[in-house]
C-alpha positions as CSV (number, residue, x, y, z in Angstrom):
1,X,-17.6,20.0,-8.4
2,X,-17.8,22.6,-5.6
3,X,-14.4,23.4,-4.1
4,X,-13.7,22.9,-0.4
5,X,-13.3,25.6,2.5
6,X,-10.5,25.9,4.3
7,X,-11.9,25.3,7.1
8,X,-13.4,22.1,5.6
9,X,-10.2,20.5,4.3
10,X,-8.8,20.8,7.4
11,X,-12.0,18.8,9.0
12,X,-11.3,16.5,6.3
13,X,-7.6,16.3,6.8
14,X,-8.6,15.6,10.5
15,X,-11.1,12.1,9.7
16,X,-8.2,11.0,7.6
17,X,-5.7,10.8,9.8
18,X,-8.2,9.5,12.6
19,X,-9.3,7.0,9.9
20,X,-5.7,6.1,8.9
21,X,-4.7,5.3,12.7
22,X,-7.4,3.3,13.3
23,X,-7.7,1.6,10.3
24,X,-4.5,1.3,8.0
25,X,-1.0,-0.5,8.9
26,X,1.2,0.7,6.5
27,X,4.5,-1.5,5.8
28,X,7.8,-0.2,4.3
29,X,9.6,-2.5,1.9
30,X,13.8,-1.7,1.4
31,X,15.1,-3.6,-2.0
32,X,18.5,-3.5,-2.5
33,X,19.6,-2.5,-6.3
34,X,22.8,-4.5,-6.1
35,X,21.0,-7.8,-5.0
36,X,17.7,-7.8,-5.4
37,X,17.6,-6.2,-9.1
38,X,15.8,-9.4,-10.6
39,X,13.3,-8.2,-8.2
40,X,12.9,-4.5,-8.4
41,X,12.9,-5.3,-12.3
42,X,10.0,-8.0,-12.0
43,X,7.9,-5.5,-9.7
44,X,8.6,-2.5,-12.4
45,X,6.5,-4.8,-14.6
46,X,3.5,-4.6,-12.3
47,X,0.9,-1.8,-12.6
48,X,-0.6,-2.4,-9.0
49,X,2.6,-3.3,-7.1
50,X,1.3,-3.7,-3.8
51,X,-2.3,-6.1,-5.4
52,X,0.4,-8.3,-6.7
53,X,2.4,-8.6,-3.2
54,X,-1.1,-9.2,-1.5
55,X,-2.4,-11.5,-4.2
56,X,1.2,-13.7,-3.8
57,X,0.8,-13.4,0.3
58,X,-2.9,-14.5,0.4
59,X,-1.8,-17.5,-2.3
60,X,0.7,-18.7,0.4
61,X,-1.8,-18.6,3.1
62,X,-4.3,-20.5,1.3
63,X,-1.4,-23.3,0.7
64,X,-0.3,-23.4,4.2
65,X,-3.5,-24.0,5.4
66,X,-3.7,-27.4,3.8
């Protein structure tokens, strides 16, 4: 695989962060250790942390809509 210019990975750089602002909402979650460590433990367990908060979320919609 050819490597990229300089002047290329800043083009690139550039449609990524116009992509990202028009496109991506990005969420920040805060888990306490103290009180939420049932939690933080139970997400540790997960390979693809943020498909199983989606997955759970999209669940709940689906069974509030009926």
């Amino acid at each position: 695989m050819a490597k990229l210019s300089e002047k290329a990975k800043e083009k690139k750089a550039k449609r990524d962060i116009e992509y990202r602002k028009g496109n991506v909402k990005n969420l920040g979650l805060h888990l306490n250790k103290n009180t939420m460590a049932d939690v933080i433990e139970w997400l540790d367990t997960k390979d693809n942390k943020q498909g199983y908060v989606i997955d759970l979320i999209r669940k709940d919609i689906l069974a509030n809509q009926k």
